[in-house]
N, C-alpha and C positions, 0 to 999 in steps of 0.2 A: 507349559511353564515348568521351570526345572522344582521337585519339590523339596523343602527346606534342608539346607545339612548345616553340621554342626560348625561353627568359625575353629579354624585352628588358633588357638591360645595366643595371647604375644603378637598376632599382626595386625589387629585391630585396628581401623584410622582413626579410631575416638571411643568412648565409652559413654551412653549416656546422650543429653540432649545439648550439654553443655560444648563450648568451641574457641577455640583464639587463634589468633593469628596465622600461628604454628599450624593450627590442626586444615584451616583452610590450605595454606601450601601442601600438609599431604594428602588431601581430599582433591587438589587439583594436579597432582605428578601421579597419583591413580588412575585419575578419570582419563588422564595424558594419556597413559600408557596403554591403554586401553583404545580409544580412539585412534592412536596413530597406529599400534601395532595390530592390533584384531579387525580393524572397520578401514583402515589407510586413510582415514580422516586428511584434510588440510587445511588450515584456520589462521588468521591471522594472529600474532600476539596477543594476549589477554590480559585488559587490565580491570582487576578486579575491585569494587568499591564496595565497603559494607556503607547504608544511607540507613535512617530512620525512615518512618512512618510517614513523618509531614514531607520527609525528605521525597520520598515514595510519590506521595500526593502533588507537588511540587514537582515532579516527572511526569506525572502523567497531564498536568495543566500545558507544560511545554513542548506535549508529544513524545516528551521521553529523552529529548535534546539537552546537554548538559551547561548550551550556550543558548540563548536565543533571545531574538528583541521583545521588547516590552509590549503588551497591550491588552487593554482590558478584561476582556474575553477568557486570557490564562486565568485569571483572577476568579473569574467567574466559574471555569470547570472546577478549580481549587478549592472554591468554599460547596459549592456543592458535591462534590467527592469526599470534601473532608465532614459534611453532614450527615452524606452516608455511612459511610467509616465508623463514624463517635456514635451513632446509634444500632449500630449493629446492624446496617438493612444491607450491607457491600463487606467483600472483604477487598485485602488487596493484592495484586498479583506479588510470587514470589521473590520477580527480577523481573527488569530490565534491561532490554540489549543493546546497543547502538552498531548499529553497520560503520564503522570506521577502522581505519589501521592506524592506533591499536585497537581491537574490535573492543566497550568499554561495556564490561557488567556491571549493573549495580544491585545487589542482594542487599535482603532487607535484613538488621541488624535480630529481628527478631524471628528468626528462622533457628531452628535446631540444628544441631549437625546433620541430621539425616537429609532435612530440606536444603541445606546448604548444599550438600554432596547432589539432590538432583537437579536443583538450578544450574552447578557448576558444569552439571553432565550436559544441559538440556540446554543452555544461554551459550557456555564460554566454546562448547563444541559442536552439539547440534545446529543453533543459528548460526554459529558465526562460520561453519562449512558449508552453509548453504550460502550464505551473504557472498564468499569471495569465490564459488563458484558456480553460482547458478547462472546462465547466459541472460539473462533477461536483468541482473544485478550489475554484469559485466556493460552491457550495451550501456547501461540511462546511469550509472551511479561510479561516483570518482571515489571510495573511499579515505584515501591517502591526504583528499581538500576537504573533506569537508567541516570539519571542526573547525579550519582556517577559515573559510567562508564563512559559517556563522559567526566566529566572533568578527570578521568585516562588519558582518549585515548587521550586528548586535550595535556595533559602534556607528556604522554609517546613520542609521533610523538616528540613535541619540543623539548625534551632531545634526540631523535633520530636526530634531527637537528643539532645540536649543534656536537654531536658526529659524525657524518658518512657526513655532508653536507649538505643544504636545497637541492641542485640538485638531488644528490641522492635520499634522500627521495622523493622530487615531482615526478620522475622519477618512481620509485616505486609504488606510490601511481596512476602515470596516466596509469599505466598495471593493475593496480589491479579493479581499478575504470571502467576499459573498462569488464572486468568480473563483475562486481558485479551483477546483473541483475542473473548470473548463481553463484550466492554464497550464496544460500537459501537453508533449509531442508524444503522440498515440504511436508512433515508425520510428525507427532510428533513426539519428542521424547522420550524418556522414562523419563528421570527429567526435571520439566519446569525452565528455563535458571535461573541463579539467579545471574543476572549483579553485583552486588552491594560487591560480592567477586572476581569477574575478576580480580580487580586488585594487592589485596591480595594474589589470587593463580598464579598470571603470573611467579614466580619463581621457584615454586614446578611444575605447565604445562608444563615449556619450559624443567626442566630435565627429566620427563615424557616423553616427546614428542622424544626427545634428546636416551633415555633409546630403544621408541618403532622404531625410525629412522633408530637406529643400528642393533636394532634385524634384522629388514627388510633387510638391505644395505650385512650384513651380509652373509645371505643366496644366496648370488649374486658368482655362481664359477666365478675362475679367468679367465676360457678359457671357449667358448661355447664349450660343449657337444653335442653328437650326439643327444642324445636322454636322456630328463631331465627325473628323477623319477617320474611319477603322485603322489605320496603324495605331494613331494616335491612342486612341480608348485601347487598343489592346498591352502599348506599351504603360499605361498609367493602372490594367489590371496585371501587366507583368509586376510591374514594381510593387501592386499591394498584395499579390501572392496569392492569388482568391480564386476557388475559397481557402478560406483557411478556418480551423475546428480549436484552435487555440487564442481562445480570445485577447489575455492576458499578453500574449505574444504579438497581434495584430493590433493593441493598444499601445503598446509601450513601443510600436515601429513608427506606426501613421497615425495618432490621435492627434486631430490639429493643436489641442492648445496644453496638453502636459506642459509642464515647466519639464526641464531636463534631471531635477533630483526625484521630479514625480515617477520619470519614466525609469529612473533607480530603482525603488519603491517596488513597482510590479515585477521589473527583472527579479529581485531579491525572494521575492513571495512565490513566483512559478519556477524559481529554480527547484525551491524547498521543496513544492508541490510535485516538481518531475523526479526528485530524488526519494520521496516517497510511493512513486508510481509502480515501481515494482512488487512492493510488499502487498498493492492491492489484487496483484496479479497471480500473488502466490503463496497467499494466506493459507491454504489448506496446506500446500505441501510441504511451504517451508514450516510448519506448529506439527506435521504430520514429519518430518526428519526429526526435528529438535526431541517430539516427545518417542519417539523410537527408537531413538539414540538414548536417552535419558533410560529406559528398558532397559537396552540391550546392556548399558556399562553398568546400572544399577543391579543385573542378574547377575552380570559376570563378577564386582565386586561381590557380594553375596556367595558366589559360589567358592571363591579363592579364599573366603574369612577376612576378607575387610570390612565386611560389616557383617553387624550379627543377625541374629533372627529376629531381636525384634525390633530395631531398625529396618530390616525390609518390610517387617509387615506393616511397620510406620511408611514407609515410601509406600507399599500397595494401597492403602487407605488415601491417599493421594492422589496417587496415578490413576486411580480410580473414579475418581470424582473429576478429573481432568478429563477424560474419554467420556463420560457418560452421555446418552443420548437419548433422552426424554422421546417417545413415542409421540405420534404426531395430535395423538388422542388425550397427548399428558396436560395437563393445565401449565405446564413449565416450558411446555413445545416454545420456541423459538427459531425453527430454521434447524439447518445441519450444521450440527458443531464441528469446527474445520478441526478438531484436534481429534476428537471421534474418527471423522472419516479418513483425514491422514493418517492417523498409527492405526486402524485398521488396514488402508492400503499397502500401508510401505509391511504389516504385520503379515498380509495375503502376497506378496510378494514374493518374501522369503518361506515362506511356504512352500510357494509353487516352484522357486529354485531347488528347493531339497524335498519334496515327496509331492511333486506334480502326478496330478491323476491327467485320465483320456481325456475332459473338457480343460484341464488346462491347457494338454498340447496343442489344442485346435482354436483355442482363443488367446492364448500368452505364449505363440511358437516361440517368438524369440528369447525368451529368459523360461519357460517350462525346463527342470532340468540341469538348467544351470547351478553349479554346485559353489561357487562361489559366489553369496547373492550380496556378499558388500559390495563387492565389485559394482554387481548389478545396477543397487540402487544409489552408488555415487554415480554412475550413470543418469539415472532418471533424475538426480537431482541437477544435478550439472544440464542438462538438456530439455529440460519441460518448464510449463507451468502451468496452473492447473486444468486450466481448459484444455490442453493437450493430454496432461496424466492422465485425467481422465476417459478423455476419448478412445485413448489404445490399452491401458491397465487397468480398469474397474470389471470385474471377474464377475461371471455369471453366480460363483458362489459366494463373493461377498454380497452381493444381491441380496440374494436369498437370506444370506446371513444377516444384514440387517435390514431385512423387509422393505426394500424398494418399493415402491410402485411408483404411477406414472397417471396424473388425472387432468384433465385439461377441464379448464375453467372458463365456458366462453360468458360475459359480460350479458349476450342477449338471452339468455337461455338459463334457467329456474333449477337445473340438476347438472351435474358433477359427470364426466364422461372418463371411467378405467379406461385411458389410451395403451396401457402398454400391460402384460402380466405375464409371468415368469415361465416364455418358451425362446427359442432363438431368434422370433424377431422383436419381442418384448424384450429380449437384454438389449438388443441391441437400438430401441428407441430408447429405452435408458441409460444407456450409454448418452447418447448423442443428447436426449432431454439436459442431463444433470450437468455434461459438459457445454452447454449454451449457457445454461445459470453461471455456470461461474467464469462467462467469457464477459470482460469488466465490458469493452465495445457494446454487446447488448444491454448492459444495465444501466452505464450514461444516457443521458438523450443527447442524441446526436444532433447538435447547434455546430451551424457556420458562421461567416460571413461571407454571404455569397453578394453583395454588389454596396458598391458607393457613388451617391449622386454625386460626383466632382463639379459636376458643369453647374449645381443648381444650389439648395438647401442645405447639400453635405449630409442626405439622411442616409444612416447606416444601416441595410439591410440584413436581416438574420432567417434562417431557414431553419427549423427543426424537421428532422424526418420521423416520423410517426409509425411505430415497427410495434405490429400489432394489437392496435386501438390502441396505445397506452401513451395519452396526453399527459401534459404538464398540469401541474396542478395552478389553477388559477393566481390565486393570493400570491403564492411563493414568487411566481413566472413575474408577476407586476411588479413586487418589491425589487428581484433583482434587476431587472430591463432596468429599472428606475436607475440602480448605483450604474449600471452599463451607460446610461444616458448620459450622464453626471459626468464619467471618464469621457468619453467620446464628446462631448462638449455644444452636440447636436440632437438630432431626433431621431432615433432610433425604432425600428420595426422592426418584429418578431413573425414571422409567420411559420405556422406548425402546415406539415404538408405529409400529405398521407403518402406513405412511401409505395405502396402497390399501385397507383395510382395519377400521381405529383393532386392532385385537388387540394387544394386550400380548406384544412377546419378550421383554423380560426386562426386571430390577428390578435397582436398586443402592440403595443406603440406605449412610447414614453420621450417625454419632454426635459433636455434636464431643467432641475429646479436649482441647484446649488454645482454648477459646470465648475471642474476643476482649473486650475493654470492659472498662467499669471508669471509674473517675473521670478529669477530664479536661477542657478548655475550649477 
């Protein structure tokens, strides 16, 4: 790190912890200039909000959404955020970012100048270059709709209120919310979403939908058969898609008795869900860009005299607690903090662009060397995520640097097994270990719908695949089958099936008790 020099006189962005309006605009035509001209940064417009505290709190109950529909639940994060907060057990984040165009910051009114210059470096540039160009934001997320699509979905629910009951609706809405998590397309798909007509075509989809429900229901004989035609059963599992891993999506097509505003409802809730699917994807790397950007333009002000010295040692006192990473022996251990190991990464990077040693050549050929390492790592941001970054970029000396290791924990067995320690084939199980952890595919459980009694009961079978003894938790698995039963309007079976295997460990089954639908348009 560069060590401290003096500010030149007179160019100061501010003096002090004090700030207005003013001094935000040239805290953000700095950080500008800097980001587009030093790093080639590219970001969408920024529109910047100072928000209070509750305001704050009130962000974080709605995901962070500056639109969204009503339901209990928000309420519920909001007063217990706001408990923690008023007693000092939480603090609150800096900002918030929204992936939208215009990409929208909101900074919290009680921020310093110095905090404000790193949110503005870290939210309005860092996130928001990663959001419009990482390929995995590109494929699943329309930014340019979706602010228009929430407030549809904000207004559609309300008029659904108004019409059918707020009971019902929350009632609804707290079945569907217990799936969402399983209301994702895991692949791309063929057209990338384009929110911003949702809610233009919701009346031409719903008789579409209305049109493909029938064909299906249709093909249903009145009396089971001995024995169904094979074209027949193949054309009735063509039409219900199966399996299919996205529940929400396979409820709102073929659930016999949804009313048509119900099958709105889950549309609305797994779009949200698939437009937040990428940030699960690449939570390390995109807090590992924002906060290495936030660096890099917070040294280079520093070093030009726009800010001074003790302003930066204010922002290091910061950034530093933002990185930090509790030892796995710490009482504070919680996992690897993705901020930690992203601005370590992207920090080991630019390293090995401008003073690569012998083990970097032989493990980082492709950017060892490389002397242009913005380039580089608009590169890696634009084209990975983290279970990739991982997989080709984690350096045998960052390893080492923050103490890797690699322990395998088997369930029947009393003691802890060191699988991997720091030679060339222990980097490289660690490699591959730490890029599984954060491949999201492994951390779902993998639920289908893999078959539907048509001819008989209409019981809707489910398949979990079981990927390394690691069962559903009882309680949980029964509550939700239960809201699944409820939607689906039938009886419902879960079977967990050992994927080395296919053997059946065990079975859940649910009745619904309170089956959705009913009249309705």
């Amino acid at each position: 790190m560069t060590g401290l020099v003096a500010p030149r006189e007179g160019r100061l962005l501010f003096k002090g912890a004090d700030w207005d309006f003013n001094t935000i605009q040239r805290i953000n035509d700095a950080c500008e200039a800097i980001a587009f001209d030093e790093l080639g940064l590219e970001v969408y417009p920024n529109q910047i909000e100072v928000i209070t505290s509750e305001q704050m709190l009130d962000a974080y109950a709605s995901t962070g959404m500056p639109l969204f529909y009503k339901h209990w639940s928000f309420g519920k994060h909001f007063a217990t955020n706001e408990a923690m907060y008023r007693k000092g057990y939480q603090g609150l984040a800096y900002e918030i970012v929204i992936n939208a165009n215009p990409c929208i910051v909101y900074i919290m009114e009680e921020n310093s100048a110095t905090m404000q210059t790193l949110v503005i470096a870290h939210a309005a540039f860092g996130h928001n270059h990663f959001f419009k160009n990482n390929y995995v934001f590109k494929q699943w997320t329309d930014a340019d709709g979706i602010l228009d699509y929430l407030e549809f979905a904000k207004n559609y629910l309300a008029r659904c209120e108004e019409r059918y009951g707020v009971l019902e609706v929350e009632r609804l809405l707290d079945a569907v919310h217990a799936l969402q998590s399983h209301g994702v397309h895991r692949y791309p798909r063929k057209r990338r979403p384009d929110l911003r007509s949702e809610s233009l075509r919701e009346k031409e989809r719903r008789q579409h939908g209305e049109q493909l429900f029938n064909d299906l229901w249709r093909t249903v004989p009145a009396k089971k058969r001995k024995a169904a035609g094979e074209s027949e059963d193949e054309r009735r599992r063509a039409l219900l898609g199966l399996p299919e891993d996205n529940l929400l999506y396979f409820l709102e097509k073929t659930a016999p008795r949804l009313a048509p505003w119900q099958r709105e409802v889950l549309r609305i809730v797994r779009q949200i869900a698939q437009y937040f699917y990428p940030q699960r994807q690449t939570k390390m790397m995109n807090e590992g860009c924002a906060t290495w950007t936030h660096h890099y333009i917070m040294r280079r002000l520093h070093e030009t005299g726009r800010i001074s010295d003790g302003s930066f040692l204010e922002f290091l006192h910061a950034h530093s607690s933002v990185i930090a990473q509790p030892g796995f022996d710490d009482r504070h251990f919680s996992g690897i903090n993705p901020y930690a190991l992203g601005f370590a990464m992207m920090s080991d990077i630019e390293r090995a662009c401008l003073n690569p040693t012998a083990e970097d050549r032989e493990w980082l050929p492709d950017i060892a060397g490389a002397k242009d390492f913005a380039a580089v790592l608009r590169h890696v941001w634009a084209n990975f995520r983290d279970e990739s970054f991982v997989s080709q970029y984690l350096s045998p000396a960052l390893m080492r640097s923050m103490g890797f290791f690699h322990v395998e924990d088997d369930g029947e067995d009393d003691a802890l097994k060191v699988a991997a320690i720091h030679n060339e084939r222990g980097y490289r199980q660690l490699r591959r270990a730490l890029s599984r952890h954060y491949d999201v595919a492994r951390r779902d459980p993998q639920i289908q719908v893999v078959n539907v009694d048509l001819e008989g009961d209409r019981k809707l079978v489910l398949q979990h695949r079981v990927i390394n003894g690691i069962l559903l938790e009882n309680d949980d698995a029964q509550r939700v089958l239960q809201k699944l039963a409820d939607l689906w309007g039938y009886e419902v079976l879960l079977l967990e099936v050992d994927d080395a295997d296919d053997e059946v460990i065990e079975e859940y089954r649910a009745e619904p008790k309170r089956p959705f639908g009913g009249r309705g348009d």
